[in-house]
DOLUMVO-83632 format. One line per 8 residues: number of its first residue (from 1); for each residue x, y, z of C-alpha. Coordinates in nm, 3 decimals. Each point is the difference from the previous one (the first is absolute). Example, Ala and Ser with C-alpha at 12.3 -4.5 7.8 and 13.67 -1.06 7.14 Angstrom:
2
1	1.230 -0.450 0.780 ~ 0.137 0.344 -0.066 .
//
This chain:
89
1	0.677 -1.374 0.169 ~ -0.274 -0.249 0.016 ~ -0.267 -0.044 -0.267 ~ -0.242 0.254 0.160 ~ 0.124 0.274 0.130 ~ -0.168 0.261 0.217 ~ 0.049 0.367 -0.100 ~ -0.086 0.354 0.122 .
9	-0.191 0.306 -0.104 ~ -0.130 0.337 0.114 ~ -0.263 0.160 -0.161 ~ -0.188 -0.113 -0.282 ~ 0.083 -0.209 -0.324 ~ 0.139 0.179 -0.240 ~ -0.348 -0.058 -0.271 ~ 0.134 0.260 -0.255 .
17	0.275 -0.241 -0.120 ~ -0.125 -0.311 0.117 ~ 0.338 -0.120 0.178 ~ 0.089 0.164 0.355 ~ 0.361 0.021 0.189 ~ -0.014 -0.252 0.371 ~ 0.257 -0.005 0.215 ~ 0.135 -0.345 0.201 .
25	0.054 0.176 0.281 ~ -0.252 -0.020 0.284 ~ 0.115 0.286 0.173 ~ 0.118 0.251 -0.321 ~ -0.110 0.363 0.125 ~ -0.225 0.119 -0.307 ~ -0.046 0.357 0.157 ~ 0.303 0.062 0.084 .
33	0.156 -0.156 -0.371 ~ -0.262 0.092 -0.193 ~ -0.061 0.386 -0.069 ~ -0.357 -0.099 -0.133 ~ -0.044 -0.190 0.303 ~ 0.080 0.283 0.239 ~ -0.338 0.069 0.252 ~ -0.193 -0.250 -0.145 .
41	0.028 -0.227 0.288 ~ -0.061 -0.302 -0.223 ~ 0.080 -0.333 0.194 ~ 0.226 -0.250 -0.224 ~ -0.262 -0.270 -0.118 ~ 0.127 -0.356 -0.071 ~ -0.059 -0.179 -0.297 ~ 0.088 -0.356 -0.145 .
49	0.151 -0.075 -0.347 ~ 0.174 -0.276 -0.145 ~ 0.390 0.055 -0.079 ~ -0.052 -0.061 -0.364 ~ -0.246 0.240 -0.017 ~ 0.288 0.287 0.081 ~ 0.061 0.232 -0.294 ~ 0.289 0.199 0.110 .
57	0.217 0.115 0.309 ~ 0.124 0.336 -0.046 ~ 0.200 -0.067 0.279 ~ 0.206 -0.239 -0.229 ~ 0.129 0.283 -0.216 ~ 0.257 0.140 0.226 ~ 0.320 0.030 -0.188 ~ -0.193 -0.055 -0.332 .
65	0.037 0.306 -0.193 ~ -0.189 0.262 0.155 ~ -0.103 -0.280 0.274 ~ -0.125 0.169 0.328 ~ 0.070 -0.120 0.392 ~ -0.309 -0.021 0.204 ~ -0.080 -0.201 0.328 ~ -0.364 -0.104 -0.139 .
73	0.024 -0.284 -0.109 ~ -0.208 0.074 -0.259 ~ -0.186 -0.193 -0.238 ~ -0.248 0.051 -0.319 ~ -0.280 -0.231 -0.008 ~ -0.291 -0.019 -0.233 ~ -0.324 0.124 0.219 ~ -0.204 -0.283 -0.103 .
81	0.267 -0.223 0.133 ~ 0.012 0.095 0.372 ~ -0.245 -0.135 0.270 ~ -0.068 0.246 0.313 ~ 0.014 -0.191 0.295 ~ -0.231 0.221 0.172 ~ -0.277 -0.020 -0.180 ~ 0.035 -0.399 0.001 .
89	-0.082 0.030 0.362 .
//
């Protein structure tokens, strides 16, 4: 991956905990993968972050003791971390 890295989101940061899960994939179906997500209609919004500033891929734990298998791509970044391309514009 390059140094900056442009990940996805629907709905809002996760403020409670500070950190949030993104996908890298542009086109990941959050209401149809995502029970919480289901009717919501939220669009997936982009955001920027730099690859260093990844804290974990659940993804990555498949066939790691309880590891899981998703399709997400999923990755846990620190909220204050992540850049929303939208509201650059």
């Amino acid at each position: 991956y390059p140094e900056e890295i442009t990940v996805y989101r629907a709905g809002k940061l996760n403020q409670e905990d500070g950190v949030s899960s993104f996908s890298l994939n542009p086109n990941y179906d959050a209401e149809t993968n995502l029970p919480w997500q289901k009717g919501k209609g939220e669009p997936l919004v982009a955001y920027k972050v730099k690859k260093s500033n990844i804290l974990a891929s659940p993804d990555f734990a498949e066939g790691i003791g309880r590891g899981r298998v998703f399709d997400e791509d999923e990755v846990i970044i620190d909220n204050n971390l992540v850049t929303n391309l939208q509201q650059q514009q």
